[in-house]
C-alpha positions in Angstrom: 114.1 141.7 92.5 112.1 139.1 91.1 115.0 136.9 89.9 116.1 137.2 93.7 112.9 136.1 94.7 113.0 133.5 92.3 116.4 132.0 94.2 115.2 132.1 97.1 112.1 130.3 97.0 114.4 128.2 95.1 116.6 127.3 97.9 113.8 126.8 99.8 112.2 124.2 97.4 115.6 122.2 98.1 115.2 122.9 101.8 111.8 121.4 101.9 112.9 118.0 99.8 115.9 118.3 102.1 114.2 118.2 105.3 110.8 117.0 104.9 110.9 114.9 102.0 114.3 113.2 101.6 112.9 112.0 105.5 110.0 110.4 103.8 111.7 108.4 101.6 114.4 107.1 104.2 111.7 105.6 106.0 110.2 104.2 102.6 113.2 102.7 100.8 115.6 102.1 104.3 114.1 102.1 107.4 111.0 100.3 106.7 112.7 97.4 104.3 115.6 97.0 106.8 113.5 96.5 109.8 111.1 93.9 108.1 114.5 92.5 106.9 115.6 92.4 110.8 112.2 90.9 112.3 112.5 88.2 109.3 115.7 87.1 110.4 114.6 87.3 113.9 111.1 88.0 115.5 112.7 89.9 118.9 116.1 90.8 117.3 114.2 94.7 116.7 111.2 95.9 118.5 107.8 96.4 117.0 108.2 99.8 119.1 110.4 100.9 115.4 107.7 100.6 113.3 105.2 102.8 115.4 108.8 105.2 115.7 108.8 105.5 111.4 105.1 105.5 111.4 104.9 108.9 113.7 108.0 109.8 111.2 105.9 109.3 108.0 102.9 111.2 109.5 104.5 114.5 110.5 106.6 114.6 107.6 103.5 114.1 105.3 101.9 116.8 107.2 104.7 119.1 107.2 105.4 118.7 103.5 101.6 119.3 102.3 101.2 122.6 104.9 104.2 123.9 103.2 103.1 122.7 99.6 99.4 124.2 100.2 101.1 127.7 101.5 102.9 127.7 98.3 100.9 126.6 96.2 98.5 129.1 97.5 100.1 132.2 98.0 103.0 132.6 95.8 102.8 133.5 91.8 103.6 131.2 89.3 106.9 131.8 88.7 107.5 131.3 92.3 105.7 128.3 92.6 107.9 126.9 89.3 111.2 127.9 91.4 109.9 126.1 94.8 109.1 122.9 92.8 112.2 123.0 90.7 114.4 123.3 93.9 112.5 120.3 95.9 113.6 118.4 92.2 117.1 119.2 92.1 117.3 118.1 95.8 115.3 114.8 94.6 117.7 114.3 92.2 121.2 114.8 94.3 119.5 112.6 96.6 118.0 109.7 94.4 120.7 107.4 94.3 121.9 107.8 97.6 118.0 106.3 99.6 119.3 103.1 99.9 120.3 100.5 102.4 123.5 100.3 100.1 124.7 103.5 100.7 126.8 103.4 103.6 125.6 106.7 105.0 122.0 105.6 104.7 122.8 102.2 106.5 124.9 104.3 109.2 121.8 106.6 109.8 119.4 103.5 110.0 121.8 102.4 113.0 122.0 105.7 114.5 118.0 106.3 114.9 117.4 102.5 115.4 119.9 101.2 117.7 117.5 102.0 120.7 115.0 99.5 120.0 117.4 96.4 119.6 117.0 94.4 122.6 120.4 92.4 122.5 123.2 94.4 124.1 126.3 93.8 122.0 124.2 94.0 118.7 122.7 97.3 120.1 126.4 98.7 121.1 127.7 97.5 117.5 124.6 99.4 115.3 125.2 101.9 118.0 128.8 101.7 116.7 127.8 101.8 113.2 130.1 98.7 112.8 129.0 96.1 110.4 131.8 93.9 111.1 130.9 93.6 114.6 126.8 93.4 113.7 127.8 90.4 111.8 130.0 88.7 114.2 127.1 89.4 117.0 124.6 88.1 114.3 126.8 84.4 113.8 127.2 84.4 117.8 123.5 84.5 118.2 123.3 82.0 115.0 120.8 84.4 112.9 121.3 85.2 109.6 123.4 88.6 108.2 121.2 89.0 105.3 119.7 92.4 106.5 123.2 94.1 106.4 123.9 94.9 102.8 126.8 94.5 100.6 127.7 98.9 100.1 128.0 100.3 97.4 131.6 101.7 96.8 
C-alpha cells in the first residue's frame, strides 16, 4: 500500500510542476522577456495591460504552489514528501529545455494568451493566428523591427 501511496503522491508532484509551476516559469523565461522585447521594438506595439496580466499570473501561481508545498510538507511522511518532490523534478526536467521563446510551442502559447493586448489589428489577427510569417510581414509594413520573434529551434 505504501508503494501505491508512494506513486500517487508521485504523480501528483508532476501534477503540481505541471500546472503550477511549469506556469511560473513561462512567464519568467517567455512571456516576460518577449513582451519587454515587444515594447523595445515599439512602445504601443503591446499594452502595459500584459505585464499587470503575468504579474496576477506569477502571484496566484506562487500562492498556489506554496499552499500546496506547506500541505505537503506538513502532513505527509517522509517518504511521501521524497515522492511529491521527486515527481515535481522529473516534470522540471521533461520541461526544462522546452521554457523558451525558441520552442515553437512556447512562442505559439505566448501568442495565444497575448494576442488580446496588441493594439494593431493585423498583427493581433496574425499572433492570434500563431503565424510568424505574417507577424513579420505586419512588423516590415509598420517599419518596426522582427527581432522579438525568434529563430525556433528544430
Amino acid at each position: 500500500m505504501q508503494i501505491m501511496w508512494f506513486g500517487a503522491i508521485f504523480l501528483g508532484g508532476w501534477f503540481w510542476f505541471y500546472l503550477f509551476a511549469r506556469q511560473f516559469l513561462f512567464d519568467f523565461t517567455v512571456a516576460y522577456p518577449l513582451i519587454k522585447k515587444m515594447r523595445n521594438t515599439g512602445e504601443d506595439l503591446i499594452l502595459s495591460a500584459a505585464n499587470k496580466y503575468t504579474t496576477v499570473s506569477v502571484v496566484v501561481c506562487s500562492v498556489f504552489m506554496a499552499i500546496v508545498a506547506f500541505l505537503v510538507i506538513r502532513f505527509m511522511k517522509t517518504y511521501l514528501i521524497i515522492g511529491f518532490f521527486v515527481g515535481a523534478l522529473v516534470g522540471l526536467v521533461t520541461h526544462l529545455g522546452k521554457l523558451t521563446p525558441k520552442d515553437r510551442a512556447m512562442f505559439d502559447s505566448f501568442c495565444a494568451a497575448y494576442y488580446r493586448f496588441v493594439p494593431d489589428d493585423e498583427l493581433r489577427t496574425a499572433m492570434y493566428n500563431k503565424k510568424p510569417s505574417q507577424m513579420k510581414l505586419r512588423l516590415h509594413d509598420m517599419e518596426l523591427s522582427t527581432s522579438f520573434i525568434p529563430d525556433f529551434n528544430k
